[in-house]
C-alpha positions in Angstrom: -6.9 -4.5 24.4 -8.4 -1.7 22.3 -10.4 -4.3 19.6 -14.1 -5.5 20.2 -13.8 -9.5 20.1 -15.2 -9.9 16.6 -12.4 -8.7 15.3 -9.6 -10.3 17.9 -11.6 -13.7 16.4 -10.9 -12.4 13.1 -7.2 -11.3 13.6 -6.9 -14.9 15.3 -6.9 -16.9 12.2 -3.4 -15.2 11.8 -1.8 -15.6 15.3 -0.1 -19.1 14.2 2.2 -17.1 11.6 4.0 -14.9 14.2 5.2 -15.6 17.6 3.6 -14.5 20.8 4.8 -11.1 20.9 5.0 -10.3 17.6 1.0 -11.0 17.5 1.0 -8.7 20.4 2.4 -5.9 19.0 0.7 -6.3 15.7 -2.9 -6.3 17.9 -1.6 -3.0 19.4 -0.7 -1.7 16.2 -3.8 -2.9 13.9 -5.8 -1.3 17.1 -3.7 1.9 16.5 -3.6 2.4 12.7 -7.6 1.8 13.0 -8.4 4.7 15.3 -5.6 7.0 13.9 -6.7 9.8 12.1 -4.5 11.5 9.3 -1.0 9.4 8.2 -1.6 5.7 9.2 2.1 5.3 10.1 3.4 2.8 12.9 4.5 6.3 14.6 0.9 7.5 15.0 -0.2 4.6 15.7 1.7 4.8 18.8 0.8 8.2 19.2 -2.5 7.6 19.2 -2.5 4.5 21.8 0.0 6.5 24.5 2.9 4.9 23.6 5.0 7.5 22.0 7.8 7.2 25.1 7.6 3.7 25.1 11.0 2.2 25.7 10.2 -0.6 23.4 9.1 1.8 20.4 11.6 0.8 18.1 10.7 -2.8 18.3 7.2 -2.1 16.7 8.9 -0.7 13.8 10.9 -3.8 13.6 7.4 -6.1 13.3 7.4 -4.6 9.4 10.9 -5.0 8.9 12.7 -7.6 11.0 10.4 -10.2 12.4 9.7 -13.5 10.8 6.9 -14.1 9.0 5.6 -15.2 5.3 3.3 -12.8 3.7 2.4 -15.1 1.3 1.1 -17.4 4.0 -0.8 -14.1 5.8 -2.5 -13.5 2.0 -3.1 -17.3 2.1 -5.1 -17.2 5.1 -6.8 -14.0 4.6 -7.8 -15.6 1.2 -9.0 -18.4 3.2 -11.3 -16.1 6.0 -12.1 -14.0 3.2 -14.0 -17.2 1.4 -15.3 -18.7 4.7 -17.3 -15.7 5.4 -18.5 -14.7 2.1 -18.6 -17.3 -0.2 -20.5 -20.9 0.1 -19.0 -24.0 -0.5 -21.0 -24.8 -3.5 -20.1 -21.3 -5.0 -17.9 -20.9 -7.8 -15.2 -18.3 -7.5 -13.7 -15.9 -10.3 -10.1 -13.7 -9.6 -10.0 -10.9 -12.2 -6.6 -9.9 -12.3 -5.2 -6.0 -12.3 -2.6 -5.0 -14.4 -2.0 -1.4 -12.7 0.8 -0.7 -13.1 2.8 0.4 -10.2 5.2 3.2 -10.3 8.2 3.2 -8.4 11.7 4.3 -8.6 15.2 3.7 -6.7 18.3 1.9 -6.9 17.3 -1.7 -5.0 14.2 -2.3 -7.2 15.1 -5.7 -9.2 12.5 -5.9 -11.2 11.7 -2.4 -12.9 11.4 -2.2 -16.0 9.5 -0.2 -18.7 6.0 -1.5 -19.2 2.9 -0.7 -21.5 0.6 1.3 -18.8 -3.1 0.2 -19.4 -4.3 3.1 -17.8 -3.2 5.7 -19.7 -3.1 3.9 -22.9 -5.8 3.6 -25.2 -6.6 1.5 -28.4 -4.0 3.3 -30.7 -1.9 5.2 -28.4 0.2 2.9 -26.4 2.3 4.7 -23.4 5.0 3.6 -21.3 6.2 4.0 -18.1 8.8 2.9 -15.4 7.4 0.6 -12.6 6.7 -2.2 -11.1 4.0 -4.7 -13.3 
């Protein structure tokens, strides 16, 4: 493996969301988009680590896409790491919340809509735009 152990300790606070291989490939792939210079795609990634002829190089596309996991369960633990190593027990935490909004566009997007845009608006000018909130 290309990671130092500090962060395989890290990354292992995650391996009981995905199955064995999936952790695998998302080890080689983490290692990948790390080093990668440029476009931090899954295909230079793969570049990168030597695995550009890979016969399995469609199935590491497929660990974004196809295989089962909950990201809400991945934020929940990276929430949880996140606290254990930088905030005490007796510490008192505040979540600010960001209302960027995000701009996207297509035809499968449920839930775009036309929203005030705090970041281009200002106390009397108020401006719109299409996106996700």
């Amino acid at each position: 493996m290309f990671l130092p152990t500090e962060i395989i300790t890290v990354l292992g606070h995650f391996r009981p969301h995905f199955t064995r291989p999936t952790f695998q490939k998302m080890l080689l792939l983490f290692s990948g988009v790390i080093l990668t210079r440029g476009r931090h795609t899954v295909s230079a990634a793969l570049r990168y680590l030597g695995l550009a002829n890979n016969p399995n190089y469609a199935k590491f596309h497929h660990l974004l896409n196809q295989a089962r996991y909950s990201t809400l369960l991945l934020s929940r633990t990276l929430l949880a790491v996140l606290l254990q190593q930088f905030v005490g027990s007796d510490q008192e935490v505040t979540l600010v919340i960001d209302e960027t909004l995000e701009r996207r566009w297509g035809r499968k997007l449920s839930k775009r809509g036309h929203w005030r845009d705090s970041l281009l608006s200002s106390g009397g000018l108020n401006i719109t735009n299409s996106g996700l909130r």
